[in-house]
LUMLO-969516 format. One record per residue (C-alpha): residue in one letter; x, y, z. Coordinates in steps of 0.05 Angstrom, whole numbers. Layout:
('A', (X, Y, Z)),
...
This chain:
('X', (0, 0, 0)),
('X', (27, 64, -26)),
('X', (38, 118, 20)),
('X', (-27, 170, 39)),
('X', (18, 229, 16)),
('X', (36, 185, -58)),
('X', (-33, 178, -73)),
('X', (-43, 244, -86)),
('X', (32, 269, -100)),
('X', (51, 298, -178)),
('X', (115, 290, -188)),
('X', (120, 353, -225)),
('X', (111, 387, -166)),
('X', (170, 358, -134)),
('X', (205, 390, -188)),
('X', (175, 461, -182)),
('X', (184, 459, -102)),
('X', (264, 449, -115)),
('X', (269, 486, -172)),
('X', (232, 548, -130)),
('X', (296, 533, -77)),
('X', (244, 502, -23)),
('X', (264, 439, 13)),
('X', (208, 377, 7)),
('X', (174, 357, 60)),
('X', (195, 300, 97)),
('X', (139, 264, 79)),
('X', (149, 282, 9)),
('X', (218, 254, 13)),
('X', (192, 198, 45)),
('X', (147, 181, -22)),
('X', (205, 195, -71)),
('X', (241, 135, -36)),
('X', (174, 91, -44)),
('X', (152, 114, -113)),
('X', (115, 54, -149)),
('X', (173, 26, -190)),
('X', (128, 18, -250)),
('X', (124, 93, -250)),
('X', (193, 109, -239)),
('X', (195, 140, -299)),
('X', (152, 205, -291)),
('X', (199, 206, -223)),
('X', (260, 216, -266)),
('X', (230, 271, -310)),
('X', (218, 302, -255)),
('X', (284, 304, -231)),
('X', (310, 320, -307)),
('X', (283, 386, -309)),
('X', (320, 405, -252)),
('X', (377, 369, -271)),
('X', (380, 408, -333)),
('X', (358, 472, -301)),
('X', (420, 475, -262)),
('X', (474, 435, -304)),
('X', (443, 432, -381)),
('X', (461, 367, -421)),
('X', (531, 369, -381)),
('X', (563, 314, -344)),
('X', (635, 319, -316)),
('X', (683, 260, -311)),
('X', (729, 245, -251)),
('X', (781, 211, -253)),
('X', (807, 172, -183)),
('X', (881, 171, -156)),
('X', (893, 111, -97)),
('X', (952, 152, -72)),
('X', (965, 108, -19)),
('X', (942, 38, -20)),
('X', (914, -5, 41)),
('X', (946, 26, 96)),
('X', (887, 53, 133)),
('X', (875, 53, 205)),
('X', (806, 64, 208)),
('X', (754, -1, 220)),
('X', (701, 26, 171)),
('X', (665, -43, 148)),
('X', (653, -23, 82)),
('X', (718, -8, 62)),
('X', (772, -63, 26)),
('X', (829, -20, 49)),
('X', (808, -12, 130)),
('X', (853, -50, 181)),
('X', (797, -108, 188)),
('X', (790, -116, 116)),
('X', (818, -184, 90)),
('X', (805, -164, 14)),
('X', (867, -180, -23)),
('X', (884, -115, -41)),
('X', (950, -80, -66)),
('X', (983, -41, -5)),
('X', (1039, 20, -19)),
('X', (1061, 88, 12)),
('X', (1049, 151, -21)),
('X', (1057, 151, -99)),
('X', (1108, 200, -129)),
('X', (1104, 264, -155)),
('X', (1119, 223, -225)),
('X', (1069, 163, -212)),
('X', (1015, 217, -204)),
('X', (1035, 269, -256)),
('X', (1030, 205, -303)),
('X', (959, 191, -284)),
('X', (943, 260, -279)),
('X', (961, 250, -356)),
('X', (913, 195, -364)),
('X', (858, 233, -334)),
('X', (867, 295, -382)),
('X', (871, 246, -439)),
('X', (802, 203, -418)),
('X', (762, 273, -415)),
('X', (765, 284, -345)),
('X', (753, 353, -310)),
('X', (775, 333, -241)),
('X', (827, 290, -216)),
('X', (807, 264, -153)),
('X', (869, 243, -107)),
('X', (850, 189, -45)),
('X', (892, 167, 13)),
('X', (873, 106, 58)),
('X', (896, 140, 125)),
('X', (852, 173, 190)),
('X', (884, 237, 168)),
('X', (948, 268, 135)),
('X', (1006, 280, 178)),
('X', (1054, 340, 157)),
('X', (1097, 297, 117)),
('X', (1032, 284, 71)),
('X', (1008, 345, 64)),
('X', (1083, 374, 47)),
('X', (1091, 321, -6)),
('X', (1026, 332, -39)),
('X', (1040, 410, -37)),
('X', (1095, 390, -84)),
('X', (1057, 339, -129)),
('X', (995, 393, -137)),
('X', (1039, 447, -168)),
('X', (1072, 413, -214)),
('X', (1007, 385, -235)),
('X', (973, 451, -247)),
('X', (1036, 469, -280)),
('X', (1025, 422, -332)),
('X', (951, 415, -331)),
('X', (935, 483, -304)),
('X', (856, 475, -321)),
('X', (849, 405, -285)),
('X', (811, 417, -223)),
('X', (847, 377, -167)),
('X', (801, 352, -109)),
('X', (836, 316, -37)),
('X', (803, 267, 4)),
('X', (869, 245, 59)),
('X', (816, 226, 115)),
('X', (803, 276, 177)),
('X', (833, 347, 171)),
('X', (873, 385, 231)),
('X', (863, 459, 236)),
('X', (905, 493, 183)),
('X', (908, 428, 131)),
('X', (850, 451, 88)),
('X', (887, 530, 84)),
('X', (954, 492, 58)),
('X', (921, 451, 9)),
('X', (885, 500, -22)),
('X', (940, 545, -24)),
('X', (983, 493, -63)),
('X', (927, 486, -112)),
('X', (874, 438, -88)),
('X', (806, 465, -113)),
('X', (763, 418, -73)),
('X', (759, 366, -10)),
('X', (719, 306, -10)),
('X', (699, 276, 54)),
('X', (636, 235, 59)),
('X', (584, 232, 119)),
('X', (569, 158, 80)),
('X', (508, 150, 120)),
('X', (453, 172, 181)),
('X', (485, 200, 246)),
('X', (447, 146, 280)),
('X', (472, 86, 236)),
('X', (543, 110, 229)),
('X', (559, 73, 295)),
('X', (543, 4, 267)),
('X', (590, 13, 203)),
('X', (653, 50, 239)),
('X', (671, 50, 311)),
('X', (745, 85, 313)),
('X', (710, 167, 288)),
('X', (650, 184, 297)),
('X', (600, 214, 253)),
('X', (609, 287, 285)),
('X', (684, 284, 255)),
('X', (671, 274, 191)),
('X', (617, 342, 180)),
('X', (684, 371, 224)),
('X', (731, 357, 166)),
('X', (676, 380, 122)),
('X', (674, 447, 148)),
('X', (740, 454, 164)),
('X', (754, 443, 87)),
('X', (703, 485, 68)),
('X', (732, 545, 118)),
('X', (798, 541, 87)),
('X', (778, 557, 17)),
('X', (763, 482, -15)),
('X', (697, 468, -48)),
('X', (666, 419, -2)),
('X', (655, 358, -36)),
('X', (611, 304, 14)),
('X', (561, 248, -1)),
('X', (542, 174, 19)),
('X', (548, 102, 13)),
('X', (472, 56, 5)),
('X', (463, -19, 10)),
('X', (498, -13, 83)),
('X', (432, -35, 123)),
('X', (403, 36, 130)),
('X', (331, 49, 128)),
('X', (296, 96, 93)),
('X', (298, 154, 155)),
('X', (367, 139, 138)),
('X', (373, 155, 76)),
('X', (333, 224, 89)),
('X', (376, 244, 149)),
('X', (438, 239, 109)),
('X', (401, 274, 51)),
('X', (379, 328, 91)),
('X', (447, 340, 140)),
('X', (481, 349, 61)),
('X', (426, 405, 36)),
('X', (442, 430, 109)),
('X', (509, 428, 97)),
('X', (506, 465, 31)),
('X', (571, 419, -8)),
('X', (578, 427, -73)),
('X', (591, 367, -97)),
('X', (553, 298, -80)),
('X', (579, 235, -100)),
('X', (527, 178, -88)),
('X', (556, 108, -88)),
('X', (521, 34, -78)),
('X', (556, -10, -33)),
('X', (606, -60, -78)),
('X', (611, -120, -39)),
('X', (682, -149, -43)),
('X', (701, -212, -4)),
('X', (741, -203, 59)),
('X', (703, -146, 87)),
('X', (645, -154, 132)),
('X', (591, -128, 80)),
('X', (619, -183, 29)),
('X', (542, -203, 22)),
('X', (508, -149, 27)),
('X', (464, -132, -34)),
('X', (411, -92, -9)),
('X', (400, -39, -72)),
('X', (362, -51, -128)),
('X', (364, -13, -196)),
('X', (304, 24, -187)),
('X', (315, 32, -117)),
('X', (380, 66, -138)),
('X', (346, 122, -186)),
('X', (298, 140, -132)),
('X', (354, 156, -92)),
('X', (380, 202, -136)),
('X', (318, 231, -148)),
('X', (314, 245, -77)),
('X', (384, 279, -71)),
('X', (375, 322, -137)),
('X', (310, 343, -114)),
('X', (336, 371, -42)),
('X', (405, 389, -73)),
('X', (383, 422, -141)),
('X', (442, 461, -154)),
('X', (501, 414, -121)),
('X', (543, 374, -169)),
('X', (510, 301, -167)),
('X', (553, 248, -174)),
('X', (530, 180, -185)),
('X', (587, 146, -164)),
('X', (615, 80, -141)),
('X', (579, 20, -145)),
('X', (532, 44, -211)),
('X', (556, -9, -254)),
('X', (542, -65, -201)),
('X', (473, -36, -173)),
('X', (438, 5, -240)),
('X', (462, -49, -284)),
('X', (425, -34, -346)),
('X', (390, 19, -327)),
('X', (459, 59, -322)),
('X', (445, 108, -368)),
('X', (377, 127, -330)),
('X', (419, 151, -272)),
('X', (451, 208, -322)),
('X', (380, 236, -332)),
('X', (392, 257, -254)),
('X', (459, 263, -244)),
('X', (506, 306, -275)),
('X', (578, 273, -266)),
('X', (608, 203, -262)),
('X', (673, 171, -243)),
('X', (713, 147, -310)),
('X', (757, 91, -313)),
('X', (775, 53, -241)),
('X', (756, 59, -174)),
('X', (800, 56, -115)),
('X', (808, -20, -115)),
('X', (760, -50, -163)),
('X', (746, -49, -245)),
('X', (701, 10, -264)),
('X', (675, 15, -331)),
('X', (719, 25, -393)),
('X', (725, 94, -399)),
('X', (708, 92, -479)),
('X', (644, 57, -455)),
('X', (621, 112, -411)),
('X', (645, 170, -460)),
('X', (596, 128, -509)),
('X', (544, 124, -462)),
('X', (541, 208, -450)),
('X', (540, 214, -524)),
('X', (484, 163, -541)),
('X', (442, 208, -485)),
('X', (451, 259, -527)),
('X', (496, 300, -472)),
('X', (550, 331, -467)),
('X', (626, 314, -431)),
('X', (652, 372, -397)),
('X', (706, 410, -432)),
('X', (705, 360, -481)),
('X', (765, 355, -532)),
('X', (794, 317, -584)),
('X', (841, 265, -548)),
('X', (770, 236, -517)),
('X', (731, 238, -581)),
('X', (691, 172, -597)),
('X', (734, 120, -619)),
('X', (706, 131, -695)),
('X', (698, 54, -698)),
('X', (642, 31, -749)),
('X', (572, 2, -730)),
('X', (607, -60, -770)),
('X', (663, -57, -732)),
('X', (633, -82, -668)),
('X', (589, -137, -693)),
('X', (611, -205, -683)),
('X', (592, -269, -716)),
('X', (582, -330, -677)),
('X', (578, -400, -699)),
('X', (545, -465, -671)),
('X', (606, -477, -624)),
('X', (596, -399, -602)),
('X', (526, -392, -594)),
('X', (509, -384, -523)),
């Protein structure tokens, strides 16, 4: 049974409400996250028009850095590089200046607009944050129109001021979930630490950049809360990722989030966060499946290429995917162009031995 407020909700009035700069209603937020999923659709056009109010036919690609590799300290269960993690993944200190600018390269040449540099650690000591002071400026020396965004865990008083002095444009720091579930995925920060390192990043001078993890066990009040603390909060950029289960952590079998479960979710953040950058983000490939390309209807930016640990989606699949929208890549230019491969070019012939 739907709802009382569903019955008699239009979804083009969701749209009007954000697009006027009012919050919904919890209980309109509420029915976003149990829209009929044979309807889904009217949902999303909805959302487009605000989408497209705010950000046109535009989506940005990120590109990811793992600066440092497994190392972390921090018990979040989620998380393939935490100290309880068992997930066989590849552990190193700090790249180089070199190993970076060379991805920093890579990025430039896949069509990316931000490079997004992560460190597994609780927080950067001074050593960090001098090194990376180093590796920013020679990468805006090169690449002066990449936008460069940090996420190295907690931030001390004064951190955020350095960074963005040496050229970081932005500071990514998810809340990942409710202030009252937070406790049952992390135990060594609290919840309160991470909006901390939000605003001391966004203090400093850094664009805040802050979203959240789903498919963790959270219920739908938690998926508001979160929602709402990031309108609150006023980031600028929100990345939304689905939960990738990968064995040896302790959500290995979670798999909680179902495609149109996913869109509504969006839906929810683009309507309380019209004009923040909305990123769906880790996770897409695994939880929208086919209905990937739906999610860009919302959202407004992706992650190109890898993830931290695990295989994202060929970058040439995603720039194809924008393009067959109809949309736009952000400061597009010729090194990402489509590949220019023929429609005959990609058919292949199977035989009786082939034939699945």
């Amino acid at each position: 049974m739907n709802p009382p407020v569903l019955d008699r909700l239009d979804p083009r009035a969701l749209a009007d409400k954000s697009l006027s700069g009012a919050p919904l209603t919890r209980d309109e937020a509420r029915a976003v996250l149990a829209w009929p999923d044979e309807d889904v659709l009217s949902l999303l056009n909805a959302a487009h028009r605000v989408r497209v109010a705010h950000f046109g036919r535009r989506v940005k690609l990120n590109y990811l850095v793992n600066l440092q590799s497994g190392l972390c300290a921090e018990d979040c269960s989620y998380c393939t590089q935490s100290k309880i993690s068992k997930a066989p993944v590849e552990k190193y200190r700090m790249m180089s200046a070199q190993e970076v600018m060379d991805l920093a390269d890579r990025a430039v040449a896949s069509g990316a607009a931000r490079l997004c540099l992560v460190a597994s650690m609780r927080g950067p000591s001074e050593r960090d944050i001098a090194g990376l002071e180093k590796t920013v400026r020679a990468v805006k020396e090169k690449h002066p129109t990449l936008e460069i965004c940090a996420s190295l865990g907690l931030l001390k008083d004064g951190q955020a001021e350095r960074l963005a002095d040496s050229g970081v444009d932005a500071y990514n720091h998810n809340l990942n979930t409710s202030e009252r579930h937070y406790g049952e995925i992390c135990h060594t920060h609290t919840h309160q630490d991470r909006v901390d390192t939000v605003g001391r990043a966004k203090s400093g001078g850094l664009s805040p950049c802050s979203g959240a993890l789903f498919g963790m066990g959270e219920t739908p009040e938690d998926i508001l809360d979160v929602a709402y603390r990031l309108r609150e909060m006023k980031v600028d950029s929100i990345p939304v990722n689905f939960l990738i289960p990968v064995a040896g952590t302790p959500m290995a079998n979670r798999n909680d989030v179902t495609p149109t479960a996913a869109l509504k979710i969006l839906c929810l953040f683009r309507f309380l966060c019209p004009d923040s950058e909305l990123r769906v983000a880790g996770g897409r490939e695994l939880h929208l499946r086919s209905l990937q390309p739906l999610g860009l209807f919302v959202a407004n930016s992706i992650f190109v290429g890898d993830y931290l640990t695990t295989k994202g989606q060929a970058a040439q699949a995603d720039r194809d995917m924008i393009r067959d929208l109809g949309f736009e890549i952000q400061g597009d230019t010729a090194s990402a162009e489509a590949s220019g491969a023929s429609p005959a070019d990609r058919v292949e012939m199977v035989t009786r031995a082939t034939r699945q």
